[in-house]
C-alpha positions in Angstrom: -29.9 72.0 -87.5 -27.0 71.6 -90.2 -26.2 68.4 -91.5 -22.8 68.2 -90.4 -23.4 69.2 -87.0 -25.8 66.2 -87.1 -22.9 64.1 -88.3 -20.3 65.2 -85.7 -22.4 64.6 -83.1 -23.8 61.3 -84.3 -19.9 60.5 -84.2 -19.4 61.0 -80.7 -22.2 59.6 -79.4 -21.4 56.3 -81.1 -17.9 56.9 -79.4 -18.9 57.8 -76.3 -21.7 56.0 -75.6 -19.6 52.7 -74.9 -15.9 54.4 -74.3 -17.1 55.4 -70.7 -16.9 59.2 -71.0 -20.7 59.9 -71.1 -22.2 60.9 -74.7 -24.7 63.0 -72.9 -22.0 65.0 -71.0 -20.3 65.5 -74.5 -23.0 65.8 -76.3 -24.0 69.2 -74.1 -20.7 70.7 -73.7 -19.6 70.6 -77.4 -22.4 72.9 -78.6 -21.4 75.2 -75.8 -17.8 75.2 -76.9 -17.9 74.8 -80.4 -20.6 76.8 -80.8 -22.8 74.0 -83.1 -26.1 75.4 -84.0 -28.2 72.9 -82.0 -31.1 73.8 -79.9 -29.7 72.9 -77.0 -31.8 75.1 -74.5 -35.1 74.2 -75.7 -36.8 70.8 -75.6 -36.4 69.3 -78.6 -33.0 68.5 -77.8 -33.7 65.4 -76.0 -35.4 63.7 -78.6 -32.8 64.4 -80.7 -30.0 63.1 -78.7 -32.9 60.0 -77.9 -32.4 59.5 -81.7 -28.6 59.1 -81.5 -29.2 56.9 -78.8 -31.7 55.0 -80.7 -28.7 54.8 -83.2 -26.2 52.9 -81.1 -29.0 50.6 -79.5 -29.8 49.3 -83.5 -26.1 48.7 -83.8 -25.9 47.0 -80.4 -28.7 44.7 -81.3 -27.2 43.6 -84.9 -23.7 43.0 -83.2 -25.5 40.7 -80.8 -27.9 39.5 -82.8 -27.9 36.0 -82.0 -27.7 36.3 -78.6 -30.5 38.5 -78.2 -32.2 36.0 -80.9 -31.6 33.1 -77.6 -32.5 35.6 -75.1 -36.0 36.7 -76.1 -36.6 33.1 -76.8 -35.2 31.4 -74.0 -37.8 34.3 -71.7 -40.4 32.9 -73.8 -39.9 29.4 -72.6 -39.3 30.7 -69.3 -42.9 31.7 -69.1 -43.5 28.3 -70.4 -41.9 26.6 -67.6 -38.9 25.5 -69.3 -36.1 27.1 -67.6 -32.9 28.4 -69.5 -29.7 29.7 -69.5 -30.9 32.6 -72.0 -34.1 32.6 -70.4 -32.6 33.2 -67.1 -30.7 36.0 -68.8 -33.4 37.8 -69.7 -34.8 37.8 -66.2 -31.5 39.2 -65.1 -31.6 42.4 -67.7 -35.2 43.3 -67.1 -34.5 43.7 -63.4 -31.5 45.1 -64.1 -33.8 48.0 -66.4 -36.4 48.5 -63.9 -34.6 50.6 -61.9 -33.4 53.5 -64.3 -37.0 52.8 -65.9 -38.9 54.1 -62.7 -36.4 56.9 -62.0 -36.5 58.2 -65.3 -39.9 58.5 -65.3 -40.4 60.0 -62.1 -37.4 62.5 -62.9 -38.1 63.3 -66.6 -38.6 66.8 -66.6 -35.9 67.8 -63.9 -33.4 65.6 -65.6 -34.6 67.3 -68.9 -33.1 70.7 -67.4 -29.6 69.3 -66.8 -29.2 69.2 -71.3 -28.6 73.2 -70.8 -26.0 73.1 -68.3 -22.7 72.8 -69.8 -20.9 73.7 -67.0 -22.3 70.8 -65.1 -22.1 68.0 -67.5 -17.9 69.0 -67.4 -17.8 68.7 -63.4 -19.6 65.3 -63.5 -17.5 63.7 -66.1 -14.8 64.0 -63.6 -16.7 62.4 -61.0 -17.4 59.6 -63.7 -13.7 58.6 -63.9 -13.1 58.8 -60.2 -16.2 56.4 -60.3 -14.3 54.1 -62.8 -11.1 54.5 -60.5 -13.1 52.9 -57.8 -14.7 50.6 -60.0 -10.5 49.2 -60.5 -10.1 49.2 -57.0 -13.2 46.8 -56.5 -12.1 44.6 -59.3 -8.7 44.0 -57.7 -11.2 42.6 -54.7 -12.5 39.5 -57.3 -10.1 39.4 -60.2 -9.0 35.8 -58.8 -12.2 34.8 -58.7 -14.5 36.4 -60.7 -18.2 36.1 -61.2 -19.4 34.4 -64.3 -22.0 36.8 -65.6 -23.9 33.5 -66.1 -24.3 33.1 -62.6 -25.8 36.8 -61.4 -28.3 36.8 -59.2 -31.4 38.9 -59.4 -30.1 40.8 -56.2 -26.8 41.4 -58.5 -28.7 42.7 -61.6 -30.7 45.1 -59.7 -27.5 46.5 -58.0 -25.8 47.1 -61.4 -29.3 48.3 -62.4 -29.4 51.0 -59.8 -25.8 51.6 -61.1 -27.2 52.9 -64.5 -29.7 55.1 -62.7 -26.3 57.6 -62.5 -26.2 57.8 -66.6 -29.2 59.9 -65.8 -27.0 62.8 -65.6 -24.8 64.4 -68.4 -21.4 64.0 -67.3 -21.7 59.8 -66.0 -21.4 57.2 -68.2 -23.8 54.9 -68.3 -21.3 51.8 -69.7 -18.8 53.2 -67.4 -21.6 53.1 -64.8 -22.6 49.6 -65.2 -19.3 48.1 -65.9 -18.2 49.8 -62.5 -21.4 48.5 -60.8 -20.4 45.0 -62.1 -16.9 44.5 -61.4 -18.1 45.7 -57.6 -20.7 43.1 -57.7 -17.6 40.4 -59.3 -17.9 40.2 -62.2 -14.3 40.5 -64.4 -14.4 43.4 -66.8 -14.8 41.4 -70.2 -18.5 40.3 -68.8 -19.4 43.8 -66.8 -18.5 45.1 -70.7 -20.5 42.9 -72.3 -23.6 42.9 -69.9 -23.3 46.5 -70.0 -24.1 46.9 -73.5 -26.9 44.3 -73.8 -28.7 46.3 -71.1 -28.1 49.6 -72.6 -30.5 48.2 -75.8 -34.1 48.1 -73.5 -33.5 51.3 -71.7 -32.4 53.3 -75.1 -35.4 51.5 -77.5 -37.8 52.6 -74.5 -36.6 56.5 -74.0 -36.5 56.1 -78.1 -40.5 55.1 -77.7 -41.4 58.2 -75.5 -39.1 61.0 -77.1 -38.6 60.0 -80.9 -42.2 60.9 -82.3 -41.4 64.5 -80.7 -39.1 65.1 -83.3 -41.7 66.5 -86.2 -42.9 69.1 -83.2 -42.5 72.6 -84.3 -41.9 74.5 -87.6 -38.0 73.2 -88.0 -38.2 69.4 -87.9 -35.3 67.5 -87.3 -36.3 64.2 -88.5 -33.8 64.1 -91.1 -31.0 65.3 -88.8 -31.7 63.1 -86.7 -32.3 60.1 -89.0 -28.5 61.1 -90.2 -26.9 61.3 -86.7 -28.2 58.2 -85.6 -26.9 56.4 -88.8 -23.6 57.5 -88.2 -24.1 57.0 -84.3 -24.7 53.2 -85.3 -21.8 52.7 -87.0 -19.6 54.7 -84.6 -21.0 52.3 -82.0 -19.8 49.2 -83.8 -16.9 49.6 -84.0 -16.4 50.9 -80.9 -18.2 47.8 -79.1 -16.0 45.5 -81.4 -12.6 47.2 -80.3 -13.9 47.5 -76.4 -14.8 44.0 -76.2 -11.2 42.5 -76.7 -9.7 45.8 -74.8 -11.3 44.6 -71.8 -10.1 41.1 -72.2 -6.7 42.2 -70.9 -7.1 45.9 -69.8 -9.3 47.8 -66.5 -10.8 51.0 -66.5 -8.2 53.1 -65.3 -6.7 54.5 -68.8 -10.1 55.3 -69.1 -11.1 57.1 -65.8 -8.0 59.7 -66.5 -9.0 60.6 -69.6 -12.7 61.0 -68.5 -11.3 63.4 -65.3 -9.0 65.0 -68.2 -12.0 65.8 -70.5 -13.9 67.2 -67.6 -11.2 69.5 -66.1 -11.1 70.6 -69.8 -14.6 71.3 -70.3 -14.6 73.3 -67.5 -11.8 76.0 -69.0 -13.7 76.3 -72.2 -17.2 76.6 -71.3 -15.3 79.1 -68.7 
């Protein structure tokens, strides 16, 4: 795989990975279109894309360093018997994980197929923003009284959980998933953001632990490729997380949703 193609994609992974317009769904189509020299229809692909993933998760966990530093510790006490805040936290994003964790499992190698179908990834980004439009329609439900994210229950984490079960398939978002899932469930769109990325570092640093190693397999490694794309993945994500955060301080998901149903209905002419 060229270098550059590594870079461009890295790029829009980090992009699109938190911008709700599903970096898997882009991630497929663009090779298609632009006609990147990527081996898209075998299966080293998903490793590869794991590795951007794996990219944006690392840049996740530095932006939120300190809070996952108070998280892990606070589930540490927890098991202690000393019940916190953070502690609680923790309980609320490993059963919000479980569910996408079992599925994926169970599904690997169907879901694997879906990587080669362009066409398909283009449809279900549409139905990605109509999910975020109904996502706006729910918050309008709580916005007066929204949730704190402080406050989830465990029957709230696993709903948003199931939520991110849909990220499964190029096209849906998995932010734009969860944040949906969360602003259904209450929650105002500033915390269904920032939940949303704290859970999407477990799920990416597991997949990472099953796929990455299967990146040496073959004569034409992409280890280096790979190590590149998910640099520039990381950083991509950064900023994007940074600029998301205070967007959804004041703004919904609607912007959003059209240009996710725009991107679709665009995919669709050019893989056409």
């Amino acid at each position: 795989m060229p270098l550059g193609s590594a870079a461009l994609l890295g790029i829009i992974q980090g992009f699109a990975e938190l911008f709700p317009f599903s970096s898997l769904g882009l991630l497929v189509i663009l090779p298609h279109v632009i006609h990147l020299q990527v081996p898209t229809q075998g299966a080293r692909y998903l490793p590869f894309l794991v590795a951007l993933h794996a990219g944006t998760a690392i840049a996740l966990l530095l932006l939120f360093r300190h809070e996952w530093v108070a998280v892990i510790r606070g589930w540490f006490l927890w098991l202690k018997g000393q019940h916190t805040p953070e502690g609680r936290m923790a309980w609320m994003l490993i059963w919000a994980t479980i569910p996408v964790g079992i599925v994926g499992l169970l599904l690997k190698h169907p879901l694997a197929h879906l990587f080669s179908k362009p066409l398909l990834a283009a449809i279900f980004l549409i139905v990605n923003g109509f999910l975020m439009l109904l996502g706006d329609s729910w918050h309008k439900k709580y916005r007066r009284n929204p949730l704190p994210m402080a406050q989830m229950s465990t029957r709230t984490a696993v709903k948003i959980g199931l939520f991110q079960i849909l990220a499964l398939i190029p096209g849906m978002s998995r932010s734009g998933a969860t944040m949906t899932g969360g602003v259904g469930q209450g929650l105002s769109f500033e915390d269904s953001a920032h939940f949303s990325f704290l859970l999407a570092t477990p799920i990416i640093f597991a997949a990472a632990l099953l796929e990455l190693p299967k990146l040496n397999a073959g004569s034409h490694s992409l280890m280096i490729p790979a190590l590149l794309g998910g640099v520039i993945a990381g950083i991509t994500a950064w900023l994007s997380a940074r600029f998301l955060l205070r967007y959804f301080k004041v703004h919904n998901l609607f912007r959003l949703a059209i240009i996710s149903i725009a991107v679709g209905i665009i995919g669709i002419v050019l893989v056409h």
